[in-house]
C-alpha positions as CSV (number, residue, x, y, z in Angstrom):
1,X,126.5,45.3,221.1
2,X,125.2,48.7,219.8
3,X,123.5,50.9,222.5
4,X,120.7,53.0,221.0
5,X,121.3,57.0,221.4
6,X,120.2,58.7,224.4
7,X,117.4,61.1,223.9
8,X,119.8,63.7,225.2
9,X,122.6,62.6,222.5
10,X,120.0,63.1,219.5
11,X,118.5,66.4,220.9
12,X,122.3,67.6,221.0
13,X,123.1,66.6,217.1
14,X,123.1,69.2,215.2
15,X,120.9,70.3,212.4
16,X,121.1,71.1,208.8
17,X,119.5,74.3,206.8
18,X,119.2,75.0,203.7
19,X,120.3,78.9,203.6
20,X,118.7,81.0,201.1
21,X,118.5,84.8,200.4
22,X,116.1,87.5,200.8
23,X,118.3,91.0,199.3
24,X,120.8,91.0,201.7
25,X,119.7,88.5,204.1
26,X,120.0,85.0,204.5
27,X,117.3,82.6,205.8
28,X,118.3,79.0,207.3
29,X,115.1,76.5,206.2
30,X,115.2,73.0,208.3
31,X,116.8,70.6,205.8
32,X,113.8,68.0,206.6
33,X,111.2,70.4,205.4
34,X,112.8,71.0,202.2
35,X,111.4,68.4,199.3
36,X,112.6,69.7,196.4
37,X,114.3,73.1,194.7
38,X,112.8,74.0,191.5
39,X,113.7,76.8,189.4
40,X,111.1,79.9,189.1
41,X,108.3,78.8,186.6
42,X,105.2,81.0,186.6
43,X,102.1,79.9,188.8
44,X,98.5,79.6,187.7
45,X,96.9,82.6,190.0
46,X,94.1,81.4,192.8
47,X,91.7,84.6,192.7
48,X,90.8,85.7,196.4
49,X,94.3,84.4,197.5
50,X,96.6,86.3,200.1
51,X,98.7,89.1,198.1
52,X,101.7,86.7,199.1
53,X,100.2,83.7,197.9
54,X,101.3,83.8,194.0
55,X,99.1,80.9,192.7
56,X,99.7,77.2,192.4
57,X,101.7,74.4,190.2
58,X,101.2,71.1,189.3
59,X,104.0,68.7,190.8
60,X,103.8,65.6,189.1
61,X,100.0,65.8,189.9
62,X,99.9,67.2,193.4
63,X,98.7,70.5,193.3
64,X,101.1,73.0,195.3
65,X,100.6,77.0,196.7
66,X,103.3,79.0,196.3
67,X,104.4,81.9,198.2
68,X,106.7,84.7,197.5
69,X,108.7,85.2,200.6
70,X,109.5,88.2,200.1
71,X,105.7,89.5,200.5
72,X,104.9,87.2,203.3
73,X,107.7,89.2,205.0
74,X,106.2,92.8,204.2
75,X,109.0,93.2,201.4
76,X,109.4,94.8,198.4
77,X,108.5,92.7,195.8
78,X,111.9,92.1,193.4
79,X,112.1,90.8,189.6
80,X,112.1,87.1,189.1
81,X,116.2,86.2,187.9
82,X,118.0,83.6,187.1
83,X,118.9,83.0,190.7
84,X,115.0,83.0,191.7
85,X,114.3,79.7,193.1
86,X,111.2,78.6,194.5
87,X,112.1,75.9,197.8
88,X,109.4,72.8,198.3
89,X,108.8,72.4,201.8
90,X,106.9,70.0,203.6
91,X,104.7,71.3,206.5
92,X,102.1,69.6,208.5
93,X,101.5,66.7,205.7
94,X,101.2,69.5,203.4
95,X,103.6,70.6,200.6
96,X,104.1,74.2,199.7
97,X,106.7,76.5,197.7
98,X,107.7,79.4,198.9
99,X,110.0,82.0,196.3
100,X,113.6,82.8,197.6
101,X,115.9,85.3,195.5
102,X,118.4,82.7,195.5
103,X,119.6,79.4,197.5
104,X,123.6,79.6,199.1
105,X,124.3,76.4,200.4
106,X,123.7,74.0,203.3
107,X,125.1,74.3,206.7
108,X,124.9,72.7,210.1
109,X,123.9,74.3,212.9
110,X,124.5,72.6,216.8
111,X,121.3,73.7,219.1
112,X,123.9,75.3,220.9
113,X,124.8,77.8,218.6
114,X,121.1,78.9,218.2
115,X,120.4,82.3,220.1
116,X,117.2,83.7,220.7
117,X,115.8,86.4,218.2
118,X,116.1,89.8,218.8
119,X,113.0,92.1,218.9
120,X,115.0,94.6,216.6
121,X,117.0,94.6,214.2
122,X,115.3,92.7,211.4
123,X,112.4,93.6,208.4
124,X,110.8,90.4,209.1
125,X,108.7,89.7,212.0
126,X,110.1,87.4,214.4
127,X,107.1,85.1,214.9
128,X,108.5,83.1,211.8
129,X,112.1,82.7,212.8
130,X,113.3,80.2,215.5
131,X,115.9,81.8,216.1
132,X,119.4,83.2,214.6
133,X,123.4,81.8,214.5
134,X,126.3,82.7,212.9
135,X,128.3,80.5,209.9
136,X,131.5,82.3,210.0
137,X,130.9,86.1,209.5
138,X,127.7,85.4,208.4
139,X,124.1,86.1,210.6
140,X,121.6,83.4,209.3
141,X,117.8,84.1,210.3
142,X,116.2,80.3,210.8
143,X,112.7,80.3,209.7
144,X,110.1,78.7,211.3
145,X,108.7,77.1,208.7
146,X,105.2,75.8,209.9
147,X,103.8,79.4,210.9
148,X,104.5,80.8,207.1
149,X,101.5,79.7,206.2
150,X,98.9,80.9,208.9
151,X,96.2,78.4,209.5
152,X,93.0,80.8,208.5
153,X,95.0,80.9,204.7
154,X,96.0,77.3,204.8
155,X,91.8,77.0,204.7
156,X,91.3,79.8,202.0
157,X,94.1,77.7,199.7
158,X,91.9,74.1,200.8
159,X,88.6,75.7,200.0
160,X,89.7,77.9,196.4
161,X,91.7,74.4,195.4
162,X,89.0,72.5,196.3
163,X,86.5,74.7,193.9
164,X,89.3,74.3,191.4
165,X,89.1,70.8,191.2
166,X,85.3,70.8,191.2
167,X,85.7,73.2,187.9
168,X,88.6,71.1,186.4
169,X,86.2,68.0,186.3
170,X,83.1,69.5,185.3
């Protein structure tokens, strides 16, 4: 007969990440946010938004913000290519995209191999990263998903889609 897993077993299994770039670093996203990867598509603007928050798109009838990464981070702002890719992740109930320079692949990643984040040493601040590993030569920055959206904006987006709505039905 089939024993279920220990609790320790399943906090030991290692996770997956979708890695995607920012210029010339790479971002590990928990593969059980990520809902769906969508080529870049312009966004209808939300006046009053965060300069990071682009606008919004309609996913088969569920409204969605989008973020550019890049200027959540405090980056420079880059032309939209072929590679662009905007990432659907879920957070907190909540799906949101968030605008990546390009996806690379998926790996896995044992909680073993998951150091702590420096306080130097990157352009992004380290309250959205859970921490850093390596995948062969490569440094991989894993983002903490749930904090890229901070709650007081998550509120803004409620309230300006909300009045959206209102307007649409009027």
């Amino acid at each position: 007969m089939n024993q279920p897993a220990s609790t320790a077993a399943v906090a030991d299994e290692a996770a997956q990440y979708l890695t995607v770039n920012l210029g010339t670093e790479e971002y590990g996203v928990d593969i059980l946010a990520v809902r769906e990867i969508r080529g870049w598509t312009p966004v209808t603007r939300i006046p009053q938004a965060p300069s990071y928050v682009l606008g919004v798109l309609n996913l088969r009838g569920a409204i969605v913000p989008v973020l550019d990464l890049r200027l959540r981070f405090g980056l420079a702002r880059e032309e939209y290519t072929a590679t662009t890719v905007c990432v659907i992740v879920m957070v907190a109930g909540r799906q949101f995209g968030v605008v990546v320079d390009a996806v690379s692949d998926v790996v896995e990643v044992s909680p073993s191999g998951i150091r702590p984040v420096p306080d130097m040493g990157t352009t992004v601040d380290t309250e959205y990263l859970k921490g850093l590993t390596s995948v062969g030569e490569r440094m991989v920055l894993l983002l903490d998903v749930d904090r890229l959206l901070q709650p007081q904006d998550a509120q803004m987006l409620e309230a300006a889609l909300a009045s959206a709505d209102t307007k649409a039905v009027a």
